[in-house]
C-alpha positions as MATLAB code, in Angstrom:
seq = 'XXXXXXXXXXXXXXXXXXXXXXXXXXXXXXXXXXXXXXXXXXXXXXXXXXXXXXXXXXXXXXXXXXXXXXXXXXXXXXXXXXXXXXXXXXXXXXXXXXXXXXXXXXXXXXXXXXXXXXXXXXXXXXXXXXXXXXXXXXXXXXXXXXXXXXXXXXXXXXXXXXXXXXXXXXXXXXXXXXXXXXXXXXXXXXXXXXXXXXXXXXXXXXXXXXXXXXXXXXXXXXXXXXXXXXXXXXXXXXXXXXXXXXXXXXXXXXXXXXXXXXXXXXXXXXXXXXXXXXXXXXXXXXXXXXXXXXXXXXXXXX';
ca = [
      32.003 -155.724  -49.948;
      28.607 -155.597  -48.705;
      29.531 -155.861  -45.113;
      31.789 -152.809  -45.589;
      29.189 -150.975  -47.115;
      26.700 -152.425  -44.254;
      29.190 -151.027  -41.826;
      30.234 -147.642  -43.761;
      25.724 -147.218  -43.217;
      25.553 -148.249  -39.904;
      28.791 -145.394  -38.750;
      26.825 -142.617  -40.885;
      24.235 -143.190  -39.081;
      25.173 -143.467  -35.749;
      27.232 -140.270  -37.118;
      24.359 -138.438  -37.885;
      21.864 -139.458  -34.824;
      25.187 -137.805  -32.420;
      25.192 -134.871  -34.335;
      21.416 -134.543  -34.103;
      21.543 -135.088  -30.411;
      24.027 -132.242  -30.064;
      22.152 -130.023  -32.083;
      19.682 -130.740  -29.568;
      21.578 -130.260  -27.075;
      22.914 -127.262  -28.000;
      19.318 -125.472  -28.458;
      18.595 -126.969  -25.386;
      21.288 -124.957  -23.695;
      20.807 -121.267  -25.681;
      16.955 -121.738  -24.743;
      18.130 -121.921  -21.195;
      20.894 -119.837  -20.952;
      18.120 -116.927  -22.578;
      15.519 -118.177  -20.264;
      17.274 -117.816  -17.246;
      19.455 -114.623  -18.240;
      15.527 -112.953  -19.243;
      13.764 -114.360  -15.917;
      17.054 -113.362  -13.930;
      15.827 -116.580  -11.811;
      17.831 -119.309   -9.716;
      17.923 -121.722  -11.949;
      20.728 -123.729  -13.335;
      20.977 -125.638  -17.225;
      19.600 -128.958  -18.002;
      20.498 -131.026  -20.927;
      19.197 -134.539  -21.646;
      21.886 -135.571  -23.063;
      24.251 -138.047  -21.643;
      27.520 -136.927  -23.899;
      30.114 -136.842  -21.681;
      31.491 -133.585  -23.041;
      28.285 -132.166  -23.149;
      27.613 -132.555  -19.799;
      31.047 -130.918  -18.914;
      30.082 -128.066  -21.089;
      26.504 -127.759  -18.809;
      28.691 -127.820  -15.835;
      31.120 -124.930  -16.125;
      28.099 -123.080  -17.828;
      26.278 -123.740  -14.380;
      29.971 -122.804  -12.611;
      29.748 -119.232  -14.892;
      26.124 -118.318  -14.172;
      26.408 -118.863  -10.275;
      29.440 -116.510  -10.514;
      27.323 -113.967  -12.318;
      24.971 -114.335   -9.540;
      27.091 -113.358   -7.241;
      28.550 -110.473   -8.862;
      25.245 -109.298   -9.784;
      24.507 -109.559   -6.202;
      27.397 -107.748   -5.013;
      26.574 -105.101   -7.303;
      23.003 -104.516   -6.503;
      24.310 -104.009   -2.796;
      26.664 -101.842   -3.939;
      24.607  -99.830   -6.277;
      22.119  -99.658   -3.018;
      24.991  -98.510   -0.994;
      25.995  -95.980   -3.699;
      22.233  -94.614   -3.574;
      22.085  -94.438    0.525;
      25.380  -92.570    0.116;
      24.321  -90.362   -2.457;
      21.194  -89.397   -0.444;
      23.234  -89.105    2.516;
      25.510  -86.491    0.708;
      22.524  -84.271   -1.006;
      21.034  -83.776    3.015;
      24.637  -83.070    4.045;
      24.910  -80.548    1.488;
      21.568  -79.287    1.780;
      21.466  -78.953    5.152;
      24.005  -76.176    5.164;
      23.339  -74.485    2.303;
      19.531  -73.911    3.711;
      20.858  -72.614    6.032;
      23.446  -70.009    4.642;
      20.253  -69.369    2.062;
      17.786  -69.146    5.060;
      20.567  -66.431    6.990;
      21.124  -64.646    4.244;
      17.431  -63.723    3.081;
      17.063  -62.950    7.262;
      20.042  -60.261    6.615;
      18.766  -58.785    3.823;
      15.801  -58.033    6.101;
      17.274  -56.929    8.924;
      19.201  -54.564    7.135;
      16.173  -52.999    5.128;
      15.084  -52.289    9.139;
      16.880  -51.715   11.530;
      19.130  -48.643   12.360;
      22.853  -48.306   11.586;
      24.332  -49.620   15.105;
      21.741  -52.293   15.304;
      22.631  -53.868   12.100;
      26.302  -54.587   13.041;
      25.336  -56.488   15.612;
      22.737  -58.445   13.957;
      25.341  -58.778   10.706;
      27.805  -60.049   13.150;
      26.064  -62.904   14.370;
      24.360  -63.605   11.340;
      27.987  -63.855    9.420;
      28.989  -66.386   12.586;
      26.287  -68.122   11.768;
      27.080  -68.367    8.339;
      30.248  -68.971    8.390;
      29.798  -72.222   10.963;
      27.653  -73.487    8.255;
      29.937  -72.939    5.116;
      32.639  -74.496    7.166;
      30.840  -77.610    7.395;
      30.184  -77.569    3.886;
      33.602  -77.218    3.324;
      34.847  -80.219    5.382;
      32.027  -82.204    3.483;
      33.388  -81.469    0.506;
      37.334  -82.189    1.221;
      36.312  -85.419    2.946;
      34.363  -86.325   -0.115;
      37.296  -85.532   -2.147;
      39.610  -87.406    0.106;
      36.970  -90.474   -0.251;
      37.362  -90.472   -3.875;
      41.456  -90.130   -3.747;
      41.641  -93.172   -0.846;
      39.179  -94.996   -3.248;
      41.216  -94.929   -6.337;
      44.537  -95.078   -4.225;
      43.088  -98.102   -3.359;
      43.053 -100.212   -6.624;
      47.279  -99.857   -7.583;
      48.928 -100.317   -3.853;
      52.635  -99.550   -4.163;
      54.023 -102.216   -1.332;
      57.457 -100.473    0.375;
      59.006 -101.490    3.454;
      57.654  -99.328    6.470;
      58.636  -98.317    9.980;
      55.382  -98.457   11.565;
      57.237  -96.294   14.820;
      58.836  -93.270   12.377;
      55.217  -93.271   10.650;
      53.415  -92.898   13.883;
      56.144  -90.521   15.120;
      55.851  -88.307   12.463;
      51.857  -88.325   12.325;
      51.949  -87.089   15.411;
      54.367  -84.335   14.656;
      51.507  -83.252   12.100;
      48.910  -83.467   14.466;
      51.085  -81.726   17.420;
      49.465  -78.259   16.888;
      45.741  -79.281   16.153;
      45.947  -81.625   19.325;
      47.559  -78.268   21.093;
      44.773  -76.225   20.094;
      42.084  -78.575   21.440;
      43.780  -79.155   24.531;
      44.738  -82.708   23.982;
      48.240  -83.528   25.155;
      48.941  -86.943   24.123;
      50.118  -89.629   25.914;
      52.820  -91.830   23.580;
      53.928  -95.108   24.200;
      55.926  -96.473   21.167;
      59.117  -98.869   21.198;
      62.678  -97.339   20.209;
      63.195 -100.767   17.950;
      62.127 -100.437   14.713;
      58.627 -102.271   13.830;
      59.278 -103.585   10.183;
      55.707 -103.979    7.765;
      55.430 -104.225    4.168;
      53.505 -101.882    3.585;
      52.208  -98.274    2.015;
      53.617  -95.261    3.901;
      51.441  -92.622    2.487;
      47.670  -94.770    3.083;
      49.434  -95.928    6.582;
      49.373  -92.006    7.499;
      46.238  -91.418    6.154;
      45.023  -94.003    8.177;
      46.645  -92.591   11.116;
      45.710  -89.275   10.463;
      41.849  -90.093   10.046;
      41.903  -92.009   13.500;
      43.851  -89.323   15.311;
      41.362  -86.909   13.805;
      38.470  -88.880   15.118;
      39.886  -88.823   18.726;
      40.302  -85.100   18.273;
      36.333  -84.819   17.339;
      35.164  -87.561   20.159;
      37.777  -86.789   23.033;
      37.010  -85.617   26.489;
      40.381  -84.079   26.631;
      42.803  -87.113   26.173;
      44.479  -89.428   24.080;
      46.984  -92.261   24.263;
      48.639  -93.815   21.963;
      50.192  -96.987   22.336;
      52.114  -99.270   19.593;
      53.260 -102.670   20.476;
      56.104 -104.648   19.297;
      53.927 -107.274   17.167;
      52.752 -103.886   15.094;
      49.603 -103.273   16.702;
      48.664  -99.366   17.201;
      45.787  -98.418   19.776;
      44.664  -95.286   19.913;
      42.272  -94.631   23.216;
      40.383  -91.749   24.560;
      37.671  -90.579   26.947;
      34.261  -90.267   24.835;
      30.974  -89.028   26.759;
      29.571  -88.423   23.566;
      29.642  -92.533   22.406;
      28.450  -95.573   23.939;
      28.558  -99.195   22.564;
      25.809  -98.995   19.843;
      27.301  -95.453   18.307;
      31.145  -97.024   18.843;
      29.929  -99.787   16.803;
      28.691  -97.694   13.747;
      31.913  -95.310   13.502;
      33.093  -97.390   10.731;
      30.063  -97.188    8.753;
      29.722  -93.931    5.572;
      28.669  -90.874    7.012;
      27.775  -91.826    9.929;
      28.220  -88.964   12.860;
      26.877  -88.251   16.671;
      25.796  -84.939   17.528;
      28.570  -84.790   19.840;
      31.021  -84.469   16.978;
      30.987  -81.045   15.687;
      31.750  -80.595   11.562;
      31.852  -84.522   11.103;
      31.294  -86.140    8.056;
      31.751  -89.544    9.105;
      33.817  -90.648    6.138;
      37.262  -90.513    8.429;
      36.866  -94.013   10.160;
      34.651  -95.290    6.982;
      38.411  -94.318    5.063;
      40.789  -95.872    7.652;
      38.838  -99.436    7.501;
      38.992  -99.495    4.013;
      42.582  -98.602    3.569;
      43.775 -100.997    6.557;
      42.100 -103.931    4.826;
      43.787 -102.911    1.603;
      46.923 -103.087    3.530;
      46.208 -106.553    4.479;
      45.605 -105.051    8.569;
      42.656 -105.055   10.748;
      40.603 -102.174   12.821;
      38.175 -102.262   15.213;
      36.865  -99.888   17.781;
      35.638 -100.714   21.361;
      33.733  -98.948   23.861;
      34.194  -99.745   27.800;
      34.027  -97.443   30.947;
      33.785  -94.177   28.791;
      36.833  -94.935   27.200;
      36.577  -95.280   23.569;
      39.434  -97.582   21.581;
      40.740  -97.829   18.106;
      43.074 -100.551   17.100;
      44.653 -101.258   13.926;
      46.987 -104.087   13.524;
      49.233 -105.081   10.436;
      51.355 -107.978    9.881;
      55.238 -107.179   10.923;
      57.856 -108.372    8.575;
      60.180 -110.761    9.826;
      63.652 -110.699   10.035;
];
């Protein structure tokens, strides 16, 4: 009877010293879960504790906070890439509009001064001016748009089998009288067998669409277009304008060369980030004058 009793003692209290150790344990790990959430430091959880479970518990608690490092660090870059982007949009903006403010104030001037024929002339070239400027505004403000379509197209991709030849083909057919009007008669090298992908037709001719309009805005004249048979798409020009360092940059937000007239830079910035949605790859290249796109996506197999 005793001994039971002696036992029955010796569990509660065993018993109780566990359950004071993980009470300990347990303020152990809220003081440095607040610790480390308030100093936003480096630091992982300690416990001295040697409860296997416990320990276990101070693992994946470790496993959590690292990833909510990491996404906090992604979105610090991303909220620092939002802010460079936003303060490259208000000078894009303002820019222009300075300008069409600036032009107009100088009409209202001119007109208070100088004689009948004299102002038509001076109203003509101020309106050119004008109307140069509100058309880049304009193209600032559909490529923004277009940014924030491709960017929400982006996160539900409907997957569809393609024909990356008919796609191209028919791009092209789009972009027949714009390349007509700048003088840019194509050069087309595409196979007659189809080139199966699973992919998205309507990003896939965005994508083609943005690159073809980036020749049109870099291009000494000339453009061919090449697609091979393991679904790889080139798209090469002449570019005096370009050079290595600015080549390697053409993917990057709103970024634009002097020698591209009414650019926003989003075009390229769009294509990348639709072909790796897609699951392809781009890169540009810059050698002898000549600059290159190529976009490649994996081909289904038969």
């Amino acid at each position: 009877m005793w001994v039971f009793i002696a036992v029955l003692i010796c569990i509660i209290v065993i018993l109780l010293i566990k359950i004071y150790l993980m009470r300990k344990t347990a303020m152990e790990i809220e003081e440095g879960i607040a610790t480390i959430l308030k100093t936003e430091s480096n630091a992982l959880l300690t416990i001295s504790s040697h409860d296997g479970r416990m320990r276990k518990l101070a693992v994946s608690l470790n496993a959590a906070l690292r990833e909510l490092r990491e996404k906090r660090r992604c979105y610090e870059q991303g909220d620092l890439r939002l802010k460079e982007a936003v303060a490259n949009i208000s000078h894009d903006i303002r820019t222009p509009l300075t300008a069409l403010c600036g032009y107009l104030d100088l009409l209202e001037r001119e007109l208070a001064q100088m004689p009948e024929q004299e102002n038509r002339e001076t109203i003509k070239r101020y309106l050119e001016i004008m109307e140069n400027r509100a058309a880049v505004l304009t193209q600032l403000t559909e490529e923004l748009f277009r940014y924030a379509v491709a960017a929400s197209e982006m996160q539900d991709v409907i997957w569809e089998e393609v024909l990356l030849n008919h796609v191209l083909e028919e791009s092209l057919a789009v972009y027949y009288a714009v390349l007509k009007n700048n003088e840019i008669a194509p050069v087309i090298n595409i196979p007659k067998d189809d080139i199966k992908c699973k992919l998205n037709k309507n990003l896939l001719t965005r994508i083609i669409g943005n690159i073809i309009g980036n020749a049109i805005k870099y291009s000494d004249g000339d453009l061919q277009i090449a697609l091979s048979k393991e679904g790889e798409m080139v798209f090469s020009n002449h570019a005096s304008g370009l050079d290595e360092v600015r080549t390697g940059k053409l993917f990057e937000r709103f970024y634009t060369v002097q020698s591209a007239s009414k650019s926003t830079g989003l075009g390229l910035s769009i294509a990348k980030q639709l072909t790796e949605r897609l699951g392809g790859t781009i890169d540009a290249g810059y050698k002898e004058g000549v600059l290159s796109v190529r976009i490649r996506f994996p081909i289904k197999e038969e």
